[in-house]
PDB file of N, CA, C and O in Angstrom:
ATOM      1  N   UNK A   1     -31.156 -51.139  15.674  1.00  0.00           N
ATOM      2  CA  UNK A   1     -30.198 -51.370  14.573  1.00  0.00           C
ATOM      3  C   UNK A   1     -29.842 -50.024  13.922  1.00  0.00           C
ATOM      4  O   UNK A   1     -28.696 -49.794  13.533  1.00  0.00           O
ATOM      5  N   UNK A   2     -30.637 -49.323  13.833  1.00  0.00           N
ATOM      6  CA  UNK A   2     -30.597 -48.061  13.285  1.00  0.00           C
ATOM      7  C   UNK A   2     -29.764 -46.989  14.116  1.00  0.00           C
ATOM      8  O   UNK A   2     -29.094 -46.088  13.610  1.00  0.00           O
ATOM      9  N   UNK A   3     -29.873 -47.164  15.077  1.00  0.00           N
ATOM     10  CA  UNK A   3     -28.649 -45.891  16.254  1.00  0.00           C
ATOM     11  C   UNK A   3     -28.104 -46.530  16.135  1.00  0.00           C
ATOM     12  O   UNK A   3     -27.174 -45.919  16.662  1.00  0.00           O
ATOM     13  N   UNK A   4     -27.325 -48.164  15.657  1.00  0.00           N
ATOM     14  CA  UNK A   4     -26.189 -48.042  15.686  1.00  0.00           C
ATOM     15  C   UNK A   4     -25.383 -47.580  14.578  1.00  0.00           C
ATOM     16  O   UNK A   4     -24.327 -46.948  14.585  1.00  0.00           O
ATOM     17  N   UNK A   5     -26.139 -48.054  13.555  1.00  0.00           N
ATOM     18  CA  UNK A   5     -25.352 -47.277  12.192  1.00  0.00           C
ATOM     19  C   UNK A   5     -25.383 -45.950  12.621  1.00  0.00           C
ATOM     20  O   UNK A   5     -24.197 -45.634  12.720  1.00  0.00           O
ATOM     21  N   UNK A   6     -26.166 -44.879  12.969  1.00  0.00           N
ATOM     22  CA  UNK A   6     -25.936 -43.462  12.947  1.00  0.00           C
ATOM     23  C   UNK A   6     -25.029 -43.306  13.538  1.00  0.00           C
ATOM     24  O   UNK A   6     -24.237 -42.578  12.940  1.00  0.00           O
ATOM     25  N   UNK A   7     -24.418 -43.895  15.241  1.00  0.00           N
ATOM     26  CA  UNK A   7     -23.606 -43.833  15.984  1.00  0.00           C
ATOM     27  C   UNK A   7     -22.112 -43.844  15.018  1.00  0.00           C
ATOM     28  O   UNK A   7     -21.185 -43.038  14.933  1.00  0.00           O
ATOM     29  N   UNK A   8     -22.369 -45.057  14.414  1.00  0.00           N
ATOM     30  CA  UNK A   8     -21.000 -45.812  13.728  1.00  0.00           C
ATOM     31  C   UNK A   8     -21.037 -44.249  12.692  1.00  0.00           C
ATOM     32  O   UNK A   8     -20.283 -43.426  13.210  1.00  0.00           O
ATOM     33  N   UNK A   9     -21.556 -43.824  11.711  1.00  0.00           N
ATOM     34  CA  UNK A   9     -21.567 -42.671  11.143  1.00  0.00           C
ATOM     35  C   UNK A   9     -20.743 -41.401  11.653  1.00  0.00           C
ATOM     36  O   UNK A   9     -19.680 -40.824  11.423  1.00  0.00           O
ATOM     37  N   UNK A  10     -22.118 -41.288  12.668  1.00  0.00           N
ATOM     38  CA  UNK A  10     -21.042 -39.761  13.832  1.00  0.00           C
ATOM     39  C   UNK A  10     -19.367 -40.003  14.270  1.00  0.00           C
ATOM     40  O   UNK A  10     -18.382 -39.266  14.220  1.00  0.00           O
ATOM     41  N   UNK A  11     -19.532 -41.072  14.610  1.00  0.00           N
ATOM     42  CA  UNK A  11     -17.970 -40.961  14.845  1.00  0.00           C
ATOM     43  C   UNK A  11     -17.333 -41.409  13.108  1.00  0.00           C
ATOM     44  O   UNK A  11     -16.180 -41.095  12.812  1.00  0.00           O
ATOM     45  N   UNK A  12     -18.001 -41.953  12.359  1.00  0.00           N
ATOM     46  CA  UNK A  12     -16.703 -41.839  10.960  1.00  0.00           C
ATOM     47  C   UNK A  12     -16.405 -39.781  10.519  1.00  0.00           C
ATOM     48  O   UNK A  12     -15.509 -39.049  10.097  1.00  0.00           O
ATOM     49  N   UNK A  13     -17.583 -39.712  10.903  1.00  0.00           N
ATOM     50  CA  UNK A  13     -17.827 -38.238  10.546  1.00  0.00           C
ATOM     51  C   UNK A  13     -16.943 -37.054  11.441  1.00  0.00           C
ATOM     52  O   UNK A  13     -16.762 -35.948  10.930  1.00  0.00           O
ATOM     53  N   UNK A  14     -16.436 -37.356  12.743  1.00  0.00           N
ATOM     54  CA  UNK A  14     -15.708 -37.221  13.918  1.00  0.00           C
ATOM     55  C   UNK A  14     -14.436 -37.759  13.714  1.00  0.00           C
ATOM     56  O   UNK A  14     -13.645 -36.937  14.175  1.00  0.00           O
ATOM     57  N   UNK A  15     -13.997 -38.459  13.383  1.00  0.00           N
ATOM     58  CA  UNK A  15     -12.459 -38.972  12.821  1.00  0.00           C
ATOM     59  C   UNK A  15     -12.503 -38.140  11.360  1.00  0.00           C
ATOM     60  O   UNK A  15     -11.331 -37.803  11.192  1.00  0.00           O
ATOM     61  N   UNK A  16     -12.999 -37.831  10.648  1.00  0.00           N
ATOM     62  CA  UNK A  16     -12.993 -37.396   9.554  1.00  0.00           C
ATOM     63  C   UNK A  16     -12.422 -35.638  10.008  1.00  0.00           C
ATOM     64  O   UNK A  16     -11.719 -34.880   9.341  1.00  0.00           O
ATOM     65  N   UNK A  17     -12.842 -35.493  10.925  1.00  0.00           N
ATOM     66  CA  UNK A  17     -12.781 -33.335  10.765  1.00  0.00           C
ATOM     67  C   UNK A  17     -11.634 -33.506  12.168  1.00  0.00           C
ATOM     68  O   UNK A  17     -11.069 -32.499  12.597  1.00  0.00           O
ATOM     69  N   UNK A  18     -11.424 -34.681  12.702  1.00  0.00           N
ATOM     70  CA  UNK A  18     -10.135 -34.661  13.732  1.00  0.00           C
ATOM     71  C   UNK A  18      -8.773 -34.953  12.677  1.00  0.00           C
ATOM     72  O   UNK A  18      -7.647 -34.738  13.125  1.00  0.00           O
ATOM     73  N   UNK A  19      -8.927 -35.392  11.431  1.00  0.00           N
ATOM     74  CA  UNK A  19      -8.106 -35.579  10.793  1.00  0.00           C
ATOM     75  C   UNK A  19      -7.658 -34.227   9.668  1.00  0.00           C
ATOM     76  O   UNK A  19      -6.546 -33.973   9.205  1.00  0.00           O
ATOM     77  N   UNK A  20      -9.007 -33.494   9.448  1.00  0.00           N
ATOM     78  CA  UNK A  20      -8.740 -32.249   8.920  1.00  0.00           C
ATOM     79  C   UNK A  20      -7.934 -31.245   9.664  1.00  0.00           C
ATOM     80  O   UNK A  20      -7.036 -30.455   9.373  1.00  0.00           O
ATOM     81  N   UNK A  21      -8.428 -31.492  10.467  1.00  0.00           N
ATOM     82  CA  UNK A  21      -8.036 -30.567  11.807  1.00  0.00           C
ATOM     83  C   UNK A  21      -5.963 -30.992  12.345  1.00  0.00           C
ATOM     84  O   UNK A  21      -5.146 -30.208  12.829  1.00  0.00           O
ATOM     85  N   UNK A  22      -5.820 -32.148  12.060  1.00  0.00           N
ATOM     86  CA  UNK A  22      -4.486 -32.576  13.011  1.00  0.00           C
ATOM     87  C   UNK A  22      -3.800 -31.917  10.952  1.00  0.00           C
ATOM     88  O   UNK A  22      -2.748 -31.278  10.954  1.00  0.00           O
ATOM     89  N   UNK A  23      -4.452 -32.157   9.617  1.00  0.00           N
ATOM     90  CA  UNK A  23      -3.855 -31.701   8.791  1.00  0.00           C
ATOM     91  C   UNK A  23      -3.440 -30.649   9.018  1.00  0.00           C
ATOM     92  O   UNK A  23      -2.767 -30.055   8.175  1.00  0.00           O
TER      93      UNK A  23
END
């Protein structure tokens, strides 16, 4: 249960700096 929240995390965290980045 726990890798999946971290998983789900890394990628919010990964859409987050692909979106800084396309800014």
């Amino acid at each position: 249960m726990e890798l999946i929240l971290i998983l789900e995390h890394r990628r919010t965290l990964r859409e987050d700096c692909w979106r800084q980045i396309k800014i």
